[in-house]
N, CA, C and O of each residue as an XYZ file, in Angstrom:
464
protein
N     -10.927    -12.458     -4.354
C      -9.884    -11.894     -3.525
C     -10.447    -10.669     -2.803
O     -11.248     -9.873     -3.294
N      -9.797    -10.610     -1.272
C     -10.652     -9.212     -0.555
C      -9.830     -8.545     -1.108
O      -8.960     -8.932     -1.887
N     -10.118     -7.141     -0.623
C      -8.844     -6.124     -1.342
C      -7.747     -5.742     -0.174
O      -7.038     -4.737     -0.220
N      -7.736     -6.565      0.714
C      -6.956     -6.705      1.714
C      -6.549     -8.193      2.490
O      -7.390     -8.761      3.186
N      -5.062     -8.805      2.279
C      -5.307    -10.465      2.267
C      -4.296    -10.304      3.244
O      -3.539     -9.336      3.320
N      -4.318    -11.455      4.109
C      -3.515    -11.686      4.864
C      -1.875    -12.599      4.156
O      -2.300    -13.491      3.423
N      -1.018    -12.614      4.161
C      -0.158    -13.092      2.827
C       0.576    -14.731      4.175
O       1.124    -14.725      5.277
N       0.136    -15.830      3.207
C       0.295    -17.184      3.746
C       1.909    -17.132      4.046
O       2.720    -16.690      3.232
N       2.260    -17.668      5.381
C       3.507    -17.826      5.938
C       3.954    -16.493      6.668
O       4.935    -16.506      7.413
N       3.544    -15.849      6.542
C       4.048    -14.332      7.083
C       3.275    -14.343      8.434
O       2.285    -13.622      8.563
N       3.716    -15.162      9.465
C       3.344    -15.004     10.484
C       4.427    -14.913     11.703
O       5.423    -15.622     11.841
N       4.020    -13.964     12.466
C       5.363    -14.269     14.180
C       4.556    -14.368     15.291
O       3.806    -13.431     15.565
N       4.590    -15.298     15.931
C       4.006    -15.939     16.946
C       2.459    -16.045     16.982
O       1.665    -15.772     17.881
N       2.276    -16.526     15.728
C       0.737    -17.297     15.116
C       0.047    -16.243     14.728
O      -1.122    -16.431     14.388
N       0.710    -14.641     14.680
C      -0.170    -13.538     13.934
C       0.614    -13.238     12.966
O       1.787    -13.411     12.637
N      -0.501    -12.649     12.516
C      -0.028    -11.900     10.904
C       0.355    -10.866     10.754
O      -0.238     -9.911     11.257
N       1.695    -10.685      9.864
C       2.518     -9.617     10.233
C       2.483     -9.001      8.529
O       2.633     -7.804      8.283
N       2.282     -9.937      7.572
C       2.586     -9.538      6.146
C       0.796     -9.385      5.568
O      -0.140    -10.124      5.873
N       0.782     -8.217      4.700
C      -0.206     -8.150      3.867
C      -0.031     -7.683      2.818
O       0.967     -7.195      2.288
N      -1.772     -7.943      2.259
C      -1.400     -7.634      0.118
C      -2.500     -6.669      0.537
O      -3.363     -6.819      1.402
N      -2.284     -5.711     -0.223
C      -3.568     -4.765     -0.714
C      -3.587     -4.537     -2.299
O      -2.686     -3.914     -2.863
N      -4.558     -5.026     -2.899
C      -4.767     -5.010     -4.417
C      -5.910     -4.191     -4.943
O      -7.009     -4.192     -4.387
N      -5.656     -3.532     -5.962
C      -6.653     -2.559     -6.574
C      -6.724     -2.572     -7.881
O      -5.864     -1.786     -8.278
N      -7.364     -3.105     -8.896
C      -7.381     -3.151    -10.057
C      -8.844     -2.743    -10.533
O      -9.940     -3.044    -10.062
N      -8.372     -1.683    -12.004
C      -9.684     -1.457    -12.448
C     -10.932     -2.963    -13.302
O     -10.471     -3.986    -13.807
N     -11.743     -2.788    -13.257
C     -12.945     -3.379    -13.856
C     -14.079     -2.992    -14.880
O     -14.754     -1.986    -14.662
N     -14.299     -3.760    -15.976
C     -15.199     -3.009    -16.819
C     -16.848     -3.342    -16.147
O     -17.213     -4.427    -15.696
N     -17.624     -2.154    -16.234
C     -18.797     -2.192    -15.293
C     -19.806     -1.478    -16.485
O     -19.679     -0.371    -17.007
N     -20.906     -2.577    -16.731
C     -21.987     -2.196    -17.569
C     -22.737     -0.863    -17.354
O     -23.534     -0.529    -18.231
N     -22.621     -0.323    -16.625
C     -23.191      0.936    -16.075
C     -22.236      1.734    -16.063
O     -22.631      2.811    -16.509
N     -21.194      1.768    -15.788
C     -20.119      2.990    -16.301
C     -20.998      3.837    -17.480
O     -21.892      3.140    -17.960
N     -20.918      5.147    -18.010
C     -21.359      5.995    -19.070
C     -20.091      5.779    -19.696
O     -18.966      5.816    -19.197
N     -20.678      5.404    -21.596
C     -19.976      5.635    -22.784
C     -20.103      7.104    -23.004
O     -21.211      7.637    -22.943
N     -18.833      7.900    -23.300
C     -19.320      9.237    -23.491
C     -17.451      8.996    -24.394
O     -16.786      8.035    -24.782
N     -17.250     10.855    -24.348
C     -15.859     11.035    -24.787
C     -14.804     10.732    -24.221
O     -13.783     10.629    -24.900
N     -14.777     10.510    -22.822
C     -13.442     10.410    -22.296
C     -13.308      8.768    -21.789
O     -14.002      7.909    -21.246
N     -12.284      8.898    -22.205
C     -11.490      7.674    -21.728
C     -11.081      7.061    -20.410
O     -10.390      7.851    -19.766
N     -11.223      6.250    -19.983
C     -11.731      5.425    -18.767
C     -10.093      4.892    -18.303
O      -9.517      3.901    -18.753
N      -9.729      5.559    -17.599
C      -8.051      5.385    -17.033
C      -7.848      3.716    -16.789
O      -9.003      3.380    -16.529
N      -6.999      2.449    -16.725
C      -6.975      1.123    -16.479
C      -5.781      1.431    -15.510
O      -4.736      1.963    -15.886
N      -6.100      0.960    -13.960
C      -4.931      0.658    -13.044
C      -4.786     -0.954    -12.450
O      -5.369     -1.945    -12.889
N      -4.091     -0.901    -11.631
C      -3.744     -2.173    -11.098
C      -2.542     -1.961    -10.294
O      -1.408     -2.007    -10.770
N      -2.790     -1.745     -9.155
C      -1.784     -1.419     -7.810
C      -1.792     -2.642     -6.588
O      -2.706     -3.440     -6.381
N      -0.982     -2.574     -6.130
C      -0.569     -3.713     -5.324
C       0.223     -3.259     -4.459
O       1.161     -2.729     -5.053
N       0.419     -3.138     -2.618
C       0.783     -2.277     -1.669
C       1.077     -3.771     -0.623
O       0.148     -4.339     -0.049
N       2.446     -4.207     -0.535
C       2.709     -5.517     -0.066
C       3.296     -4.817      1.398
O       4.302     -4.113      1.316
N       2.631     -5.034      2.759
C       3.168     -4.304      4.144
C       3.683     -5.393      4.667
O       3.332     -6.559      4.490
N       4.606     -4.930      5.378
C       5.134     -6.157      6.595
C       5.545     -5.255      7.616
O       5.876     -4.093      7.380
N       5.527     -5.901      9.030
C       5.919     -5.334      9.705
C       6.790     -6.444     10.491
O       6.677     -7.609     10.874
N       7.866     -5.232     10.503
C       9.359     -5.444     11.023
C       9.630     -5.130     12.738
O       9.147     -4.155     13.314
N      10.487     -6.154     13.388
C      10.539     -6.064     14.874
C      11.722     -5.808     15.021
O      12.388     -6.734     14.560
N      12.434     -4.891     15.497
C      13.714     -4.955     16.266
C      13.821     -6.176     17.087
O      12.955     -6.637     17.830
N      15.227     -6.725     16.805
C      15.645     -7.670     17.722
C      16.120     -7.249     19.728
O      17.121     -6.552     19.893
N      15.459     -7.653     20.805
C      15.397     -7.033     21.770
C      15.900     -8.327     22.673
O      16.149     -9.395     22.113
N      16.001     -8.207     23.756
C      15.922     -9.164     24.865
C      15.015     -9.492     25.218
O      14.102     -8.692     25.423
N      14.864    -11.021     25.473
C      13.743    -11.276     26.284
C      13.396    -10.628     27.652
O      14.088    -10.111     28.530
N      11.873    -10.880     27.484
C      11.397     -9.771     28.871
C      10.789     -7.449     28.189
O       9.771     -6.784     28.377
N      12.246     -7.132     27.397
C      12.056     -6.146     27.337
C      10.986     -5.924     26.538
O      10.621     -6.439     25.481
N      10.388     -4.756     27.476
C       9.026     -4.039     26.803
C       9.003     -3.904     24.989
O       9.948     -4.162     24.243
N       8.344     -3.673     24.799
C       8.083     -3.601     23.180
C       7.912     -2.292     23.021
O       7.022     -1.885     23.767
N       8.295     -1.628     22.495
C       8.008     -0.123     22.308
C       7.505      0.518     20.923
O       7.457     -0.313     20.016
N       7.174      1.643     20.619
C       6.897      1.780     18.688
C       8.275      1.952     18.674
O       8.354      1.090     17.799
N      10.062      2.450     18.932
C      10.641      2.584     18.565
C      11.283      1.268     17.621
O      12.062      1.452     16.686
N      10.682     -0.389     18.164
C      11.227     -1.397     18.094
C      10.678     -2.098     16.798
O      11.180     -3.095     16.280
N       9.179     -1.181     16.200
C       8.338     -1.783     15.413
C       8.755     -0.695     14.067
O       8.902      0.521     14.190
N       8.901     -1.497     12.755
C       8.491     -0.448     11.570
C       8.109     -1.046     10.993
O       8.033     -2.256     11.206
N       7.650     -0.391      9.883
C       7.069     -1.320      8.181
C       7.741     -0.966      7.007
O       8.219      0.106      6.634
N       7.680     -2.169      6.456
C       8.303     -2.353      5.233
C       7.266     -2.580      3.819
O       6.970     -3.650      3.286
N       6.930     -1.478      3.511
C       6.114     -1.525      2.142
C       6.561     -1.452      0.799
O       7.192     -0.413      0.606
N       6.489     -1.980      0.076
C       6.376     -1.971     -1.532
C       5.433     -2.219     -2.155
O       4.743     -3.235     -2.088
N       5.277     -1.086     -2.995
C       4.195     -0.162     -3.742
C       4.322     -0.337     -5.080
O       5.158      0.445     -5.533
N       3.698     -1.243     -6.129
C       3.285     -1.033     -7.709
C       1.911     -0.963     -8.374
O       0.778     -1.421     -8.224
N       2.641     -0.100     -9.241
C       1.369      0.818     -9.465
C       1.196      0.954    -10.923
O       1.326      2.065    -11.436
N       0.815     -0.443    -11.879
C       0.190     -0.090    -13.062
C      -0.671      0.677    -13.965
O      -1.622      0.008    -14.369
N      -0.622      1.896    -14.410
C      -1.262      3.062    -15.037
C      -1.385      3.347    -16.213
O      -0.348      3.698    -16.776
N      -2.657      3.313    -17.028
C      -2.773      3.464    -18.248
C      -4.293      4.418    -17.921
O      -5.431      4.346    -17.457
N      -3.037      5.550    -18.727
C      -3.982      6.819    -18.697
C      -5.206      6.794    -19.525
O      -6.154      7.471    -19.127
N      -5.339      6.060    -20.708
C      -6.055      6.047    -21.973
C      -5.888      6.856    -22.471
O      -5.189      7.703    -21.915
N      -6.315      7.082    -23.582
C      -6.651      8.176    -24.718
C      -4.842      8.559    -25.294
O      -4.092      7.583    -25.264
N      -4.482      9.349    -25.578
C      -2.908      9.654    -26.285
C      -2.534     10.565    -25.193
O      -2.968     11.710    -25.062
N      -1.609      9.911    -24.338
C      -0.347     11.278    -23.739
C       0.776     10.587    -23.892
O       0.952      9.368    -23.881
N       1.626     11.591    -24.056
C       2.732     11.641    -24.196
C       3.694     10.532    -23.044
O       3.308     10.387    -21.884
N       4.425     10.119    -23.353
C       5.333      8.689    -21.958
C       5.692      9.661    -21.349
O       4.956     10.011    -20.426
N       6.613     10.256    -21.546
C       7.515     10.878    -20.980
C       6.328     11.797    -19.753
O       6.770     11.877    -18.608
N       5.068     12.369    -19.982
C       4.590     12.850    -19.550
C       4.046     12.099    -18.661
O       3.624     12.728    -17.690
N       3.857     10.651    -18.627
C       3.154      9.934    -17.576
C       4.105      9.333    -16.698
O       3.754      8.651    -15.735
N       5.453      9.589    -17.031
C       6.760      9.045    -16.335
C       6.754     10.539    -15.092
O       6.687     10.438    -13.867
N       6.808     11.310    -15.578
C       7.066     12.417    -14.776
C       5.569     12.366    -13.509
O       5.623     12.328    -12.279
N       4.723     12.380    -14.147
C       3.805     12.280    -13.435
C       4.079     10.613    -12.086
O       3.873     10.693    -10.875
N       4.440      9.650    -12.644
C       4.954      8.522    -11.815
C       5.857      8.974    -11.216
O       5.602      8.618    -10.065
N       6.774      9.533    -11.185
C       7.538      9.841    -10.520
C       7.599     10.811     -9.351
O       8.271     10.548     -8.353
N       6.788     12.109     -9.493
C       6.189     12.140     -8.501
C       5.149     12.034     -7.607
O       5.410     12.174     -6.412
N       4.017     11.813     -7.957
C       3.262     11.113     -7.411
C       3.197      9.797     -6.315
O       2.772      9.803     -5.160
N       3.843      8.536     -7.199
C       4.274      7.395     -6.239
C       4.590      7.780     -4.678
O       3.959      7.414     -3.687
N       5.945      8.766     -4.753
C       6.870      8.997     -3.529
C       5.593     10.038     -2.852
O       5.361      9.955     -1.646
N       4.898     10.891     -3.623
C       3.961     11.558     -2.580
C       3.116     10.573     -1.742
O       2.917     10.517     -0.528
N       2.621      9.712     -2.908
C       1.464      8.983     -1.813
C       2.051      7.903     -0.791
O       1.327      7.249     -0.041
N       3.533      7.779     -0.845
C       4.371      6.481      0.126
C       4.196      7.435      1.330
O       3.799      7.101      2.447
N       4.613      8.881      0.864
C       5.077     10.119      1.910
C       3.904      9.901      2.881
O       4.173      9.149      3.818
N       2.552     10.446      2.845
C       1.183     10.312      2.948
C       0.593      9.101      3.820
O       0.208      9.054      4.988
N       0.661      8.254      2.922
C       0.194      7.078      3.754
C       1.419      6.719      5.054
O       0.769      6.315      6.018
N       2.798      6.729      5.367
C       3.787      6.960      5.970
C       3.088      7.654      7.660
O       2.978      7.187      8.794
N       2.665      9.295      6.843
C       2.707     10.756      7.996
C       1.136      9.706      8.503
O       1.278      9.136      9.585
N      -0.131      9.491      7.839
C      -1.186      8.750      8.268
C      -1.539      7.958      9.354
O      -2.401      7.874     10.229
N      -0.029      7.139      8.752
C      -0.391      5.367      9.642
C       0.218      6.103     11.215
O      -0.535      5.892     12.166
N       1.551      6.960     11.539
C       1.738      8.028     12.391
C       0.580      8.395     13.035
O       0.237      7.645     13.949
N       0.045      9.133     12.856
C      -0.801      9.925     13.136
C      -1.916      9.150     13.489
O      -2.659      9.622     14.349
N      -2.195      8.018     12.985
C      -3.704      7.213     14.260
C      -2.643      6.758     14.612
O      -2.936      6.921     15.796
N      -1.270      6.159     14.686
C      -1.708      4.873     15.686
C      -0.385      5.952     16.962
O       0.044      5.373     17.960
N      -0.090      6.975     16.756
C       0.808      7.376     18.069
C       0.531      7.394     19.227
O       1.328      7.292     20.159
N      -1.436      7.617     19.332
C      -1.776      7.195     20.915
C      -2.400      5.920     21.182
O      -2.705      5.693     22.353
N      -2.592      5.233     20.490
C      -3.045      3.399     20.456
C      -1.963      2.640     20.968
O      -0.740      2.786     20.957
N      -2.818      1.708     21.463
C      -1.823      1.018     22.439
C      -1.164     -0.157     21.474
O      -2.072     -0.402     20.680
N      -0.124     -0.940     21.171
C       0.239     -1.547     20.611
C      -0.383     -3.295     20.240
O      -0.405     -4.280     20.978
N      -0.614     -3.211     19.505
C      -1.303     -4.741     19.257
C      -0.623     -5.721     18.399
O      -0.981     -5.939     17.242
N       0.208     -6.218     18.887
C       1.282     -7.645     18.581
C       1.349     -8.536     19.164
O       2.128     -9.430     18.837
């Protein structure tokens, strides 16, 4: 799997509008055995992008385009912490990095010309 897939059927007018982005950790013979404990994730970032319904003919604008992402994010800290402490930490974190990647995708594409 790439770590970026195009997702089968998610297409509008023969392009691709839906994607997977997957990230999962791996055990790697070269990693160093030492004291600390080796965090295990597995995240998955499913995008689509959404069209306002318009008239035919009318221009396409960014006001007409958004995205629709959902974000999971499997986390195992290793070693002993506390839940409650890795809940808090999920909790804010998640919404920072939606925030982030959000202000990002903004920020390159506001002077790019639209590609749909």
């Amino acid at each position: 799997m790439r770590p970026v897939n195009p997702l089968p059927g998610a297409h509008v007018n023969g392009e691709c509008n839906g994607y997977l982005v997957c990230n999962f950790s791996i055990e790697h013979d070269d990693a160093p055995v030492n004291k600390y404990v080796r965090a295990r994730v597995n995240i998955a970032l499913v995008a689509f992008t959404v069209l306002k319904p318009r008239e035919a003919g009318t221009e396409l604008t960014r006001g007409d385009i958004s995205c629709k992402l959902t974000y999971s994010a499997h986390i195992n800290p290793g070693g002993w912490a506390p839940a409650a402490a890795v809940r808090q930490v999920a909790k804010r974190e998640c919404p920072k990095f939606l925030r982030r990647i959000t202000q990002l995708t903004h920020r390159v594409t506001v002077d790019k010309p639209i590609m749909l």
